[in-house]
N, C-alpha and C positions, 0 to 999 in steps of 0.2 A: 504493500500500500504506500501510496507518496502523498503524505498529506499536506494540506497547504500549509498551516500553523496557526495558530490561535489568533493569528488579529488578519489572517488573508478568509476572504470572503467566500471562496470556493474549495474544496473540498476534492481530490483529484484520485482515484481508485484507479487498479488494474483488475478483473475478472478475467483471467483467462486471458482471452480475443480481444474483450470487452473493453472499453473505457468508460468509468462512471467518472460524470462533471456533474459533482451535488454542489447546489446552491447552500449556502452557509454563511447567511450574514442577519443575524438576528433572526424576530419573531416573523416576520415578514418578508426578508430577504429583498428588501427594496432593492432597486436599480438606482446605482448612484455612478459617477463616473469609475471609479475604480472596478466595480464588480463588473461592468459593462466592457472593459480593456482588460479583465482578468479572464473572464468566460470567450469572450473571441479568442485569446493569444491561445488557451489551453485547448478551445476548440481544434483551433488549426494545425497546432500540436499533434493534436490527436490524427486530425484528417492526411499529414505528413510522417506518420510513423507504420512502418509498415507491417509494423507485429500487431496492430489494433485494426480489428476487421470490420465492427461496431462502435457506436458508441448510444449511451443511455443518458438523456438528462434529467434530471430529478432536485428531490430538495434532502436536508438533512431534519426538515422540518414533518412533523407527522400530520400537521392542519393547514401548511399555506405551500404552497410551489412556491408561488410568486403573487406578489400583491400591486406590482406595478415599478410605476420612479418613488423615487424616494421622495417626497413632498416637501419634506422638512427643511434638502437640500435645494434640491429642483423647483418648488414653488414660492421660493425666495430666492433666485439666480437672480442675474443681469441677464438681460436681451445676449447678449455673446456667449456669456457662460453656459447658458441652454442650450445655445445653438450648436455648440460644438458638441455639447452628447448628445442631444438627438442625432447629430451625423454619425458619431461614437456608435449608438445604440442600432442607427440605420446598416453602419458597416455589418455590425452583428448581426441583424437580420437577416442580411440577403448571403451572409457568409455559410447561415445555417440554413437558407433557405434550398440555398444550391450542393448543399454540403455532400461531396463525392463518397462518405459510406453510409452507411446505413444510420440512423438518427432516431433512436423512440423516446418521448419527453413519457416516462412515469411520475405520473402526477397524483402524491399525497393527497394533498388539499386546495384549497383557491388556487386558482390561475386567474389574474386579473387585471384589466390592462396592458402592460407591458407585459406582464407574465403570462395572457394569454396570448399575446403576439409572437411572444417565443414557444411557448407549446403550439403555437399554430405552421410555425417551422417544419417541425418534426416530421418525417415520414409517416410515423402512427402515435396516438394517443392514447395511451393506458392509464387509466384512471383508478383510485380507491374507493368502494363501494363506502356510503357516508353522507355526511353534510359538504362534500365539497362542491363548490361552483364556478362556471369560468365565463366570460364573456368582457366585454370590453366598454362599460357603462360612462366615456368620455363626456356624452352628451348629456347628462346628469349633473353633469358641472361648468357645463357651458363651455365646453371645449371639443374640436372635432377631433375624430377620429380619423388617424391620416390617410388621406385615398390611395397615396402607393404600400401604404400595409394591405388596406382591403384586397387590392389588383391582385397582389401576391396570393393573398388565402384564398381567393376567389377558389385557387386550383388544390387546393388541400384540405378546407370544409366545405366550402361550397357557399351560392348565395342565402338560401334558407339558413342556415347556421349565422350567418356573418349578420343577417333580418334581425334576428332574433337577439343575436349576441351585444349589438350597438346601438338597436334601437328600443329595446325593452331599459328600463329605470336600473335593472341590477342583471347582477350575473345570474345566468341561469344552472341548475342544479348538474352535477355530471351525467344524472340519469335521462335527463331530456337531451342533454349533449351527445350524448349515445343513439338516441330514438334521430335525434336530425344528424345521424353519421359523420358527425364534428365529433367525436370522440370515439374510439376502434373499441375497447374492453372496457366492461368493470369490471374487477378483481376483490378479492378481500384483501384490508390494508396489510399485511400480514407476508403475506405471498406476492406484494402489487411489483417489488423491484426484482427478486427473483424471476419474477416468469415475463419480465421486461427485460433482463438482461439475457437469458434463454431465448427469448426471441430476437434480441439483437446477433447473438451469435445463428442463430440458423438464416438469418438473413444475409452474414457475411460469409457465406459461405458460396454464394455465388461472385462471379468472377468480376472484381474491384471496378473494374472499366466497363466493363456491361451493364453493370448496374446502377454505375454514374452518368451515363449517355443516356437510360430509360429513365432515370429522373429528369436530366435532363429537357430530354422531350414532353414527359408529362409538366414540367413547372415551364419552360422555355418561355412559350407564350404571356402570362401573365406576368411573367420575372420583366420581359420587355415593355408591356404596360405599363406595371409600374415605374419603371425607367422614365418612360415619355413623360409620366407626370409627378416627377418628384419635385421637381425644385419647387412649381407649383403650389402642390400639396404641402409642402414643406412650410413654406411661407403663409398657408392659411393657415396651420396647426399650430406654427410659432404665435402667429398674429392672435388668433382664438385665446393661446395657453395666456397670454398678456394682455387678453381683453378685460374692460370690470367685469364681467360675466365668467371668464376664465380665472380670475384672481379671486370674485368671490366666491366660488364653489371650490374652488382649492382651500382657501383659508376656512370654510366650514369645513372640510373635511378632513383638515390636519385636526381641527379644534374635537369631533367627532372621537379620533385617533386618540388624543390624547387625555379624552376623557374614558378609557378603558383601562 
């Protein structure tokens, strides 16, 4: 096992074949800029090592995957400060979107916002049977939800899933994310990263470059959508997160936070 150390945010296993990338930064494992430049470098790591034929992302947490940005930091930035992690966050995105082996995000608990944009990455999603829920509740706080995310997932849950996920008040439950095929397994929490990592290894079992060009071609198309309209989208999402409408549904929602 190669662990990160007690104040690195990620968590870095070997299984076998396997590579486990557990998120490991508190109760909620927010996205701040460190965890965001720690989870890509280890990503690519992985995706560059040729004894790693899979990889699994997951949490160390047993109730949240991921809960999103960090708020605390990110909804008190400067205009630049934000800007350069979203692009931070964006590299990681489409780093795991296009990611050349095999990818299954096992997910404990919430996937939310950010966190459900990065389980939306993933080749497949394995979920813990439970109270967990995922979706992307942006508009909730008066802030969009970015169009070159959408394009992307378009090709990995689908539009009904994504309906459901941005436009509904809250995230919806794992067991409905299953029935709209945004979500592959329930599991009991127990067994949920065992038989995620078992399947990352029977997936890398087929030949590294085959496997990489049929992702390929299934994501291709919407990877280059999203492209056309990033900078765009970018700049509405910036502009949204810094409107009074985005600044006040942030600060209730830290205030929310920090009354638990």
């Amino acid at each position: 096992m190669r662990d990160g150390g007690p104040e690195r945010p990620l968590r870095i296993e070997n299984r076998g074949a396997v590579r486990l990338l557990v998120l490991d930064r508190g109760k909620a494992n927010a996205l701040d800029p460190d965890l965001v430049r720690t989870l890509h470098d280890a990503a690519l790591e992985a995706e560059g090592d040729g004894s790693v034929r899979g990889v699994v992302l997951t949490s160390a947490s047993p109730r949240v995957f991921c809960g999103g940005f960090d708020l605390a930091k990110m909804g008190t930035a400067d205009r630049e400060t934000f800007g350069r992690f979203i692009r931070g966050f964006e590299a990681l995105f489409y780093a795991l979107f296009l990611y050349r082996k095999p990818l299954v995000a096992a997910l404990p608990g919430h996937a939310v916002a950010g966190g459900c944009l990065l389980a939306g990455t993933a080749d497949f999603r394995w979920a813990a049977e439970g109270t967990g829920t995922i979706g992307l509740p942006e508009a909730s706080l008066g802030v969009h939800v970015p169009r070159h995310f959408l394009e992307a997932l378009r090709a990995t849950v689908g539009d009904h899933a994504l309906t459901r996920w941005s436009l509904s008040r809250g995230a919806v439950s794992f067991s409905e994310a299953l029935s709209l095929g945004a979500v592959d397994r329930l599991l009991p929490p127990a067994g949920l990263l065992d038989a995620a990592v078992a399947y990352a290894e029977e997936l890398g079992t087929a030949p590294g470059d085959v496997y990489a060009s049929v992702k390929r071609d299934l994501r291709g198309t919407a990877y280059e959508k999203a492209r056309e309209v990033l900078e765009e989208s970018r700049a509405v999402f910036v502009d949204s997160w810094f409107s009074e409408a985005g600044q006040k549904g942030i600060a209730a929602t830290l205030a929310r936070l920090r009354q638990r």
